[in-house]
N, C-alpha and C positions, 0 to 999 in steps of 0.2 A: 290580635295579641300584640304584633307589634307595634300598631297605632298609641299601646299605652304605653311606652316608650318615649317615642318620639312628639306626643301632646304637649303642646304647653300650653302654659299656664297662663292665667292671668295676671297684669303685672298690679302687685298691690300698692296698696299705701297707706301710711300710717300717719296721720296730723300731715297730711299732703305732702308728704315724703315717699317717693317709689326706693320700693325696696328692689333690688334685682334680683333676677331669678338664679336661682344653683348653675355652674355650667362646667364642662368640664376642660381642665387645665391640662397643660404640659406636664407637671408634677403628676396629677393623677395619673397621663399616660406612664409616666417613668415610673410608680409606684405596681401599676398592671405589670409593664414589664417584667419587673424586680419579684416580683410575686409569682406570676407565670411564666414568663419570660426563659429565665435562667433555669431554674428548677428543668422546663422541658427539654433547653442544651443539655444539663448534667445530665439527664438522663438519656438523651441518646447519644450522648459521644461516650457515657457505660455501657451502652445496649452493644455502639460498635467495638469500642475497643474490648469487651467479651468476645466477641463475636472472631474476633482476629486471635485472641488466644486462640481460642476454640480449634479455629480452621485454616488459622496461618492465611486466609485472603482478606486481605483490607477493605472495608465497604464504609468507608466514611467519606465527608469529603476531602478531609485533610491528604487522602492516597491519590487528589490530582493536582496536589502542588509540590 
């Protein structure tokens, strides 16, 4: 399964022009991030600052600085 992942391709061409292949950028990474990234911050610095209402003990990591 993974192998169809990581295959590539052959490099083509058109009127003897190589086209190059897709590959993946910095942006893409920063667009991952920005998408999953953050979303799973907000949600657990919710999870813990509930968690401190709740029980008055701090379990994040912000309670080692």
């Amino acid at each position: 399964m993974w192998k169809r992942f990581f295959k590539r391709t052959q490099v083509e061409t058109i009127m003897g022009h190589r086209i190059p292949e897709p590959r993946y950028t910095w942006q893409a990474a920063l667009w991952v991030f920005i998408y999953l990234g953050v979303p799973t911050l907000l949600l657990g610095t919710l999870i813990d600052a509930l968690i401190q209402l709740a029980t008055g003990v701090c379990t994040g990591l912000w309670c080692y600085f």
